[in-house]
C-alpha positions as CSV (number, residue, x, y, z in Angstrom):
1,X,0.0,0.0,0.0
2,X,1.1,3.1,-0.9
3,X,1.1,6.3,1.9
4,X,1.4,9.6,1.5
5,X,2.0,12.5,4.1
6,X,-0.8,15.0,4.1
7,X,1.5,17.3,3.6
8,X,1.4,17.2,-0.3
9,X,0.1,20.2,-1.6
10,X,-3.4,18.8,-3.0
11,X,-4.3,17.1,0.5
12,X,-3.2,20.5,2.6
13,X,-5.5,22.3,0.4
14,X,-8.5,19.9,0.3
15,X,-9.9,21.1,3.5
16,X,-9.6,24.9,2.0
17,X,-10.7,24.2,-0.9
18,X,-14.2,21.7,0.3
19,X,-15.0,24.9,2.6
20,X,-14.4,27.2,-0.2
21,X,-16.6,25.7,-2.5
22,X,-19.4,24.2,0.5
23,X,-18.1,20.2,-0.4
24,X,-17.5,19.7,3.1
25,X,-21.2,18.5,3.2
26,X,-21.5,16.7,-0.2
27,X,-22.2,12.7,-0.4
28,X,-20.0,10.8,-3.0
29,X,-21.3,8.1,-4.6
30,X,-18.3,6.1,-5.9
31,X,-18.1,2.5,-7.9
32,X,-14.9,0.6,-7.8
33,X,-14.6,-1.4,-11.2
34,X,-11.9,-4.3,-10.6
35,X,-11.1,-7.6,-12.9
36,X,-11.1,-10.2,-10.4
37,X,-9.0,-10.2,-7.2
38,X,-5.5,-9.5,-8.7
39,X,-2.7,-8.0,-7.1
40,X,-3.6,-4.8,-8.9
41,X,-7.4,-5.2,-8.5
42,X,-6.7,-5.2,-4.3
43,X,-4.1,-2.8,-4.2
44,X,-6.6,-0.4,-5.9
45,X,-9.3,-1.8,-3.0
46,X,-7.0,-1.2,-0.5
47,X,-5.9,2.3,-2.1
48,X,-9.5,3.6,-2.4
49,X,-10.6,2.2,1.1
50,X,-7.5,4.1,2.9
51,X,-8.5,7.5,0.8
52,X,-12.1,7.6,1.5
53,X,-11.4,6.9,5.3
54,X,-8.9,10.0,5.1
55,X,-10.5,12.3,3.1
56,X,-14.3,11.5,2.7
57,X,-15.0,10.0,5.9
58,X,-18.6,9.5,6.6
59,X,-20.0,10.8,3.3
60,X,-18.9,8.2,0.9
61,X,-20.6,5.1,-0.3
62,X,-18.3,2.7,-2.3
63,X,-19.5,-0.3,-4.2
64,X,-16.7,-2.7,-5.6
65,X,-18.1,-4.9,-9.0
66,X,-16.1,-7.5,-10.0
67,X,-16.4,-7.3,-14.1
68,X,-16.3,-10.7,-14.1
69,X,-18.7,-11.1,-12.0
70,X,-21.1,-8.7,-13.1
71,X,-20.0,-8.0,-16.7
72,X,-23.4,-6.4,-17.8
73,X,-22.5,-3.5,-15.4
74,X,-19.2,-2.8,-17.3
75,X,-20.6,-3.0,-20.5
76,X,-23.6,-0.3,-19.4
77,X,-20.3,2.0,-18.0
78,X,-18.3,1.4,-21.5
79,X,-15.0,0.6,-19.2
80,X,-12.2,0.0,-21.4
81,X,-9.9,-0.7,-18.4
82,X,-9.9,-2.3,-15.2
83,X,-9.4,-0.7,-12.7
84,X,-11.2,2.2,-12.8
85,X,-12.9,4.5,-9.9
86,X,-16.0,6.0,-11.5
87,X,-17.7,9.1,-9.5
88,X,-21.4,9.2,-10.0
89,X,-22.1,12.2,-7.4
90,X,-21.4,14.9,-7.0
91,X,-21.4,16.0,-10.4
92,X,-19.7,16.2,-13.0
93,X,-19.3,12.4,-12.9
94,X,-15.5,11.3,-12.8
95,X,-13.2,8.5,-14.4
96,X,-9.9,7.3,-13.0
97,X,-8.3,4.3,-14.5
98,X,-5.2,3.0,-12.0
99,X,-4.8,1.4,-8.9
100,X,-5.2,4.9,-7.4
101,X,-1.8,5.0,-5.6
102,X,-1.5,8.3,-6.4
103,X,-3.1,10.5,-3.7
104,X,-3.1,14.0,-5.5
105,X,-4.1,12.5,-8.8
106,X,-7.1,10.9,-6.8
107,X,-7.7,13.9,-5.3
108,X,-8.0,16.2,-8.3
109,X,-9.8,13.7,-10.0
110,X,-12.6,13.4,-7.5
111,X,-12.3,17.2,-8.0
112,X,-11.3,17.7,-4.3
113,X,-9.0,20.0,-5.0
114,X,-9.0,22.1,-8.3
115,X,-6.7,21.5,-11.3
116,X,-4.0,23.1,-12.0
């Protein structure tokens, strides 16, 4: 698992940046699109868990599908890779393809913190 200090400049600024905007309140509805349980498919489990606990913490609701498992699901989302964190709410709706090791990639996509 890959940690990161919440000193990097997109997680210092995601608490501005939530009460700038009013996010601090918002409910993310995320789903979690893995291909089996590979290394890669729990590492990005693990990776998404561990940043929803730190940054989104009680106003998150997760769902992990299994393609494999559930294949109609990927074909109504068009995935092209696995894995990849889709952000249904709040809108504008999000992709991330990755095992989402990459903390201040995660958080601009989720657009916590604005782009550069």
């Amino acid at each position: 698992m890959t940690t990161t200090t919440p000193e990097t400049p997109a997680a210092a600024s995601v608490a501005a940046s939530a009460a700038a905007t009013g996010g601090a309140d918002e409910r993310y509805t995320l789903r979690l699109y893995v291909a089996g349980m590979t290394i890669r498919s729990a590492r990005a489990v693990e990776n998404v868990r561990a940043f929803c606990a730190k940054h989104l913490e009680g106003r998150y609701d997760l769902q992990v599908i299994d393609v494999y498992q559930q294949p109609a699901l990927a074909r109504s989302e068009q995935l092209i890779a696995a894995p990849t964190l889709i952000k249904k709410l709040p809108l504008p709706l999000r992709r991330l393809i990755g095992d989402m090791s990459n903390e201040d990639r995660v958080l601009v996509g989720l657009d916590l913190v604005p782009r550069r």
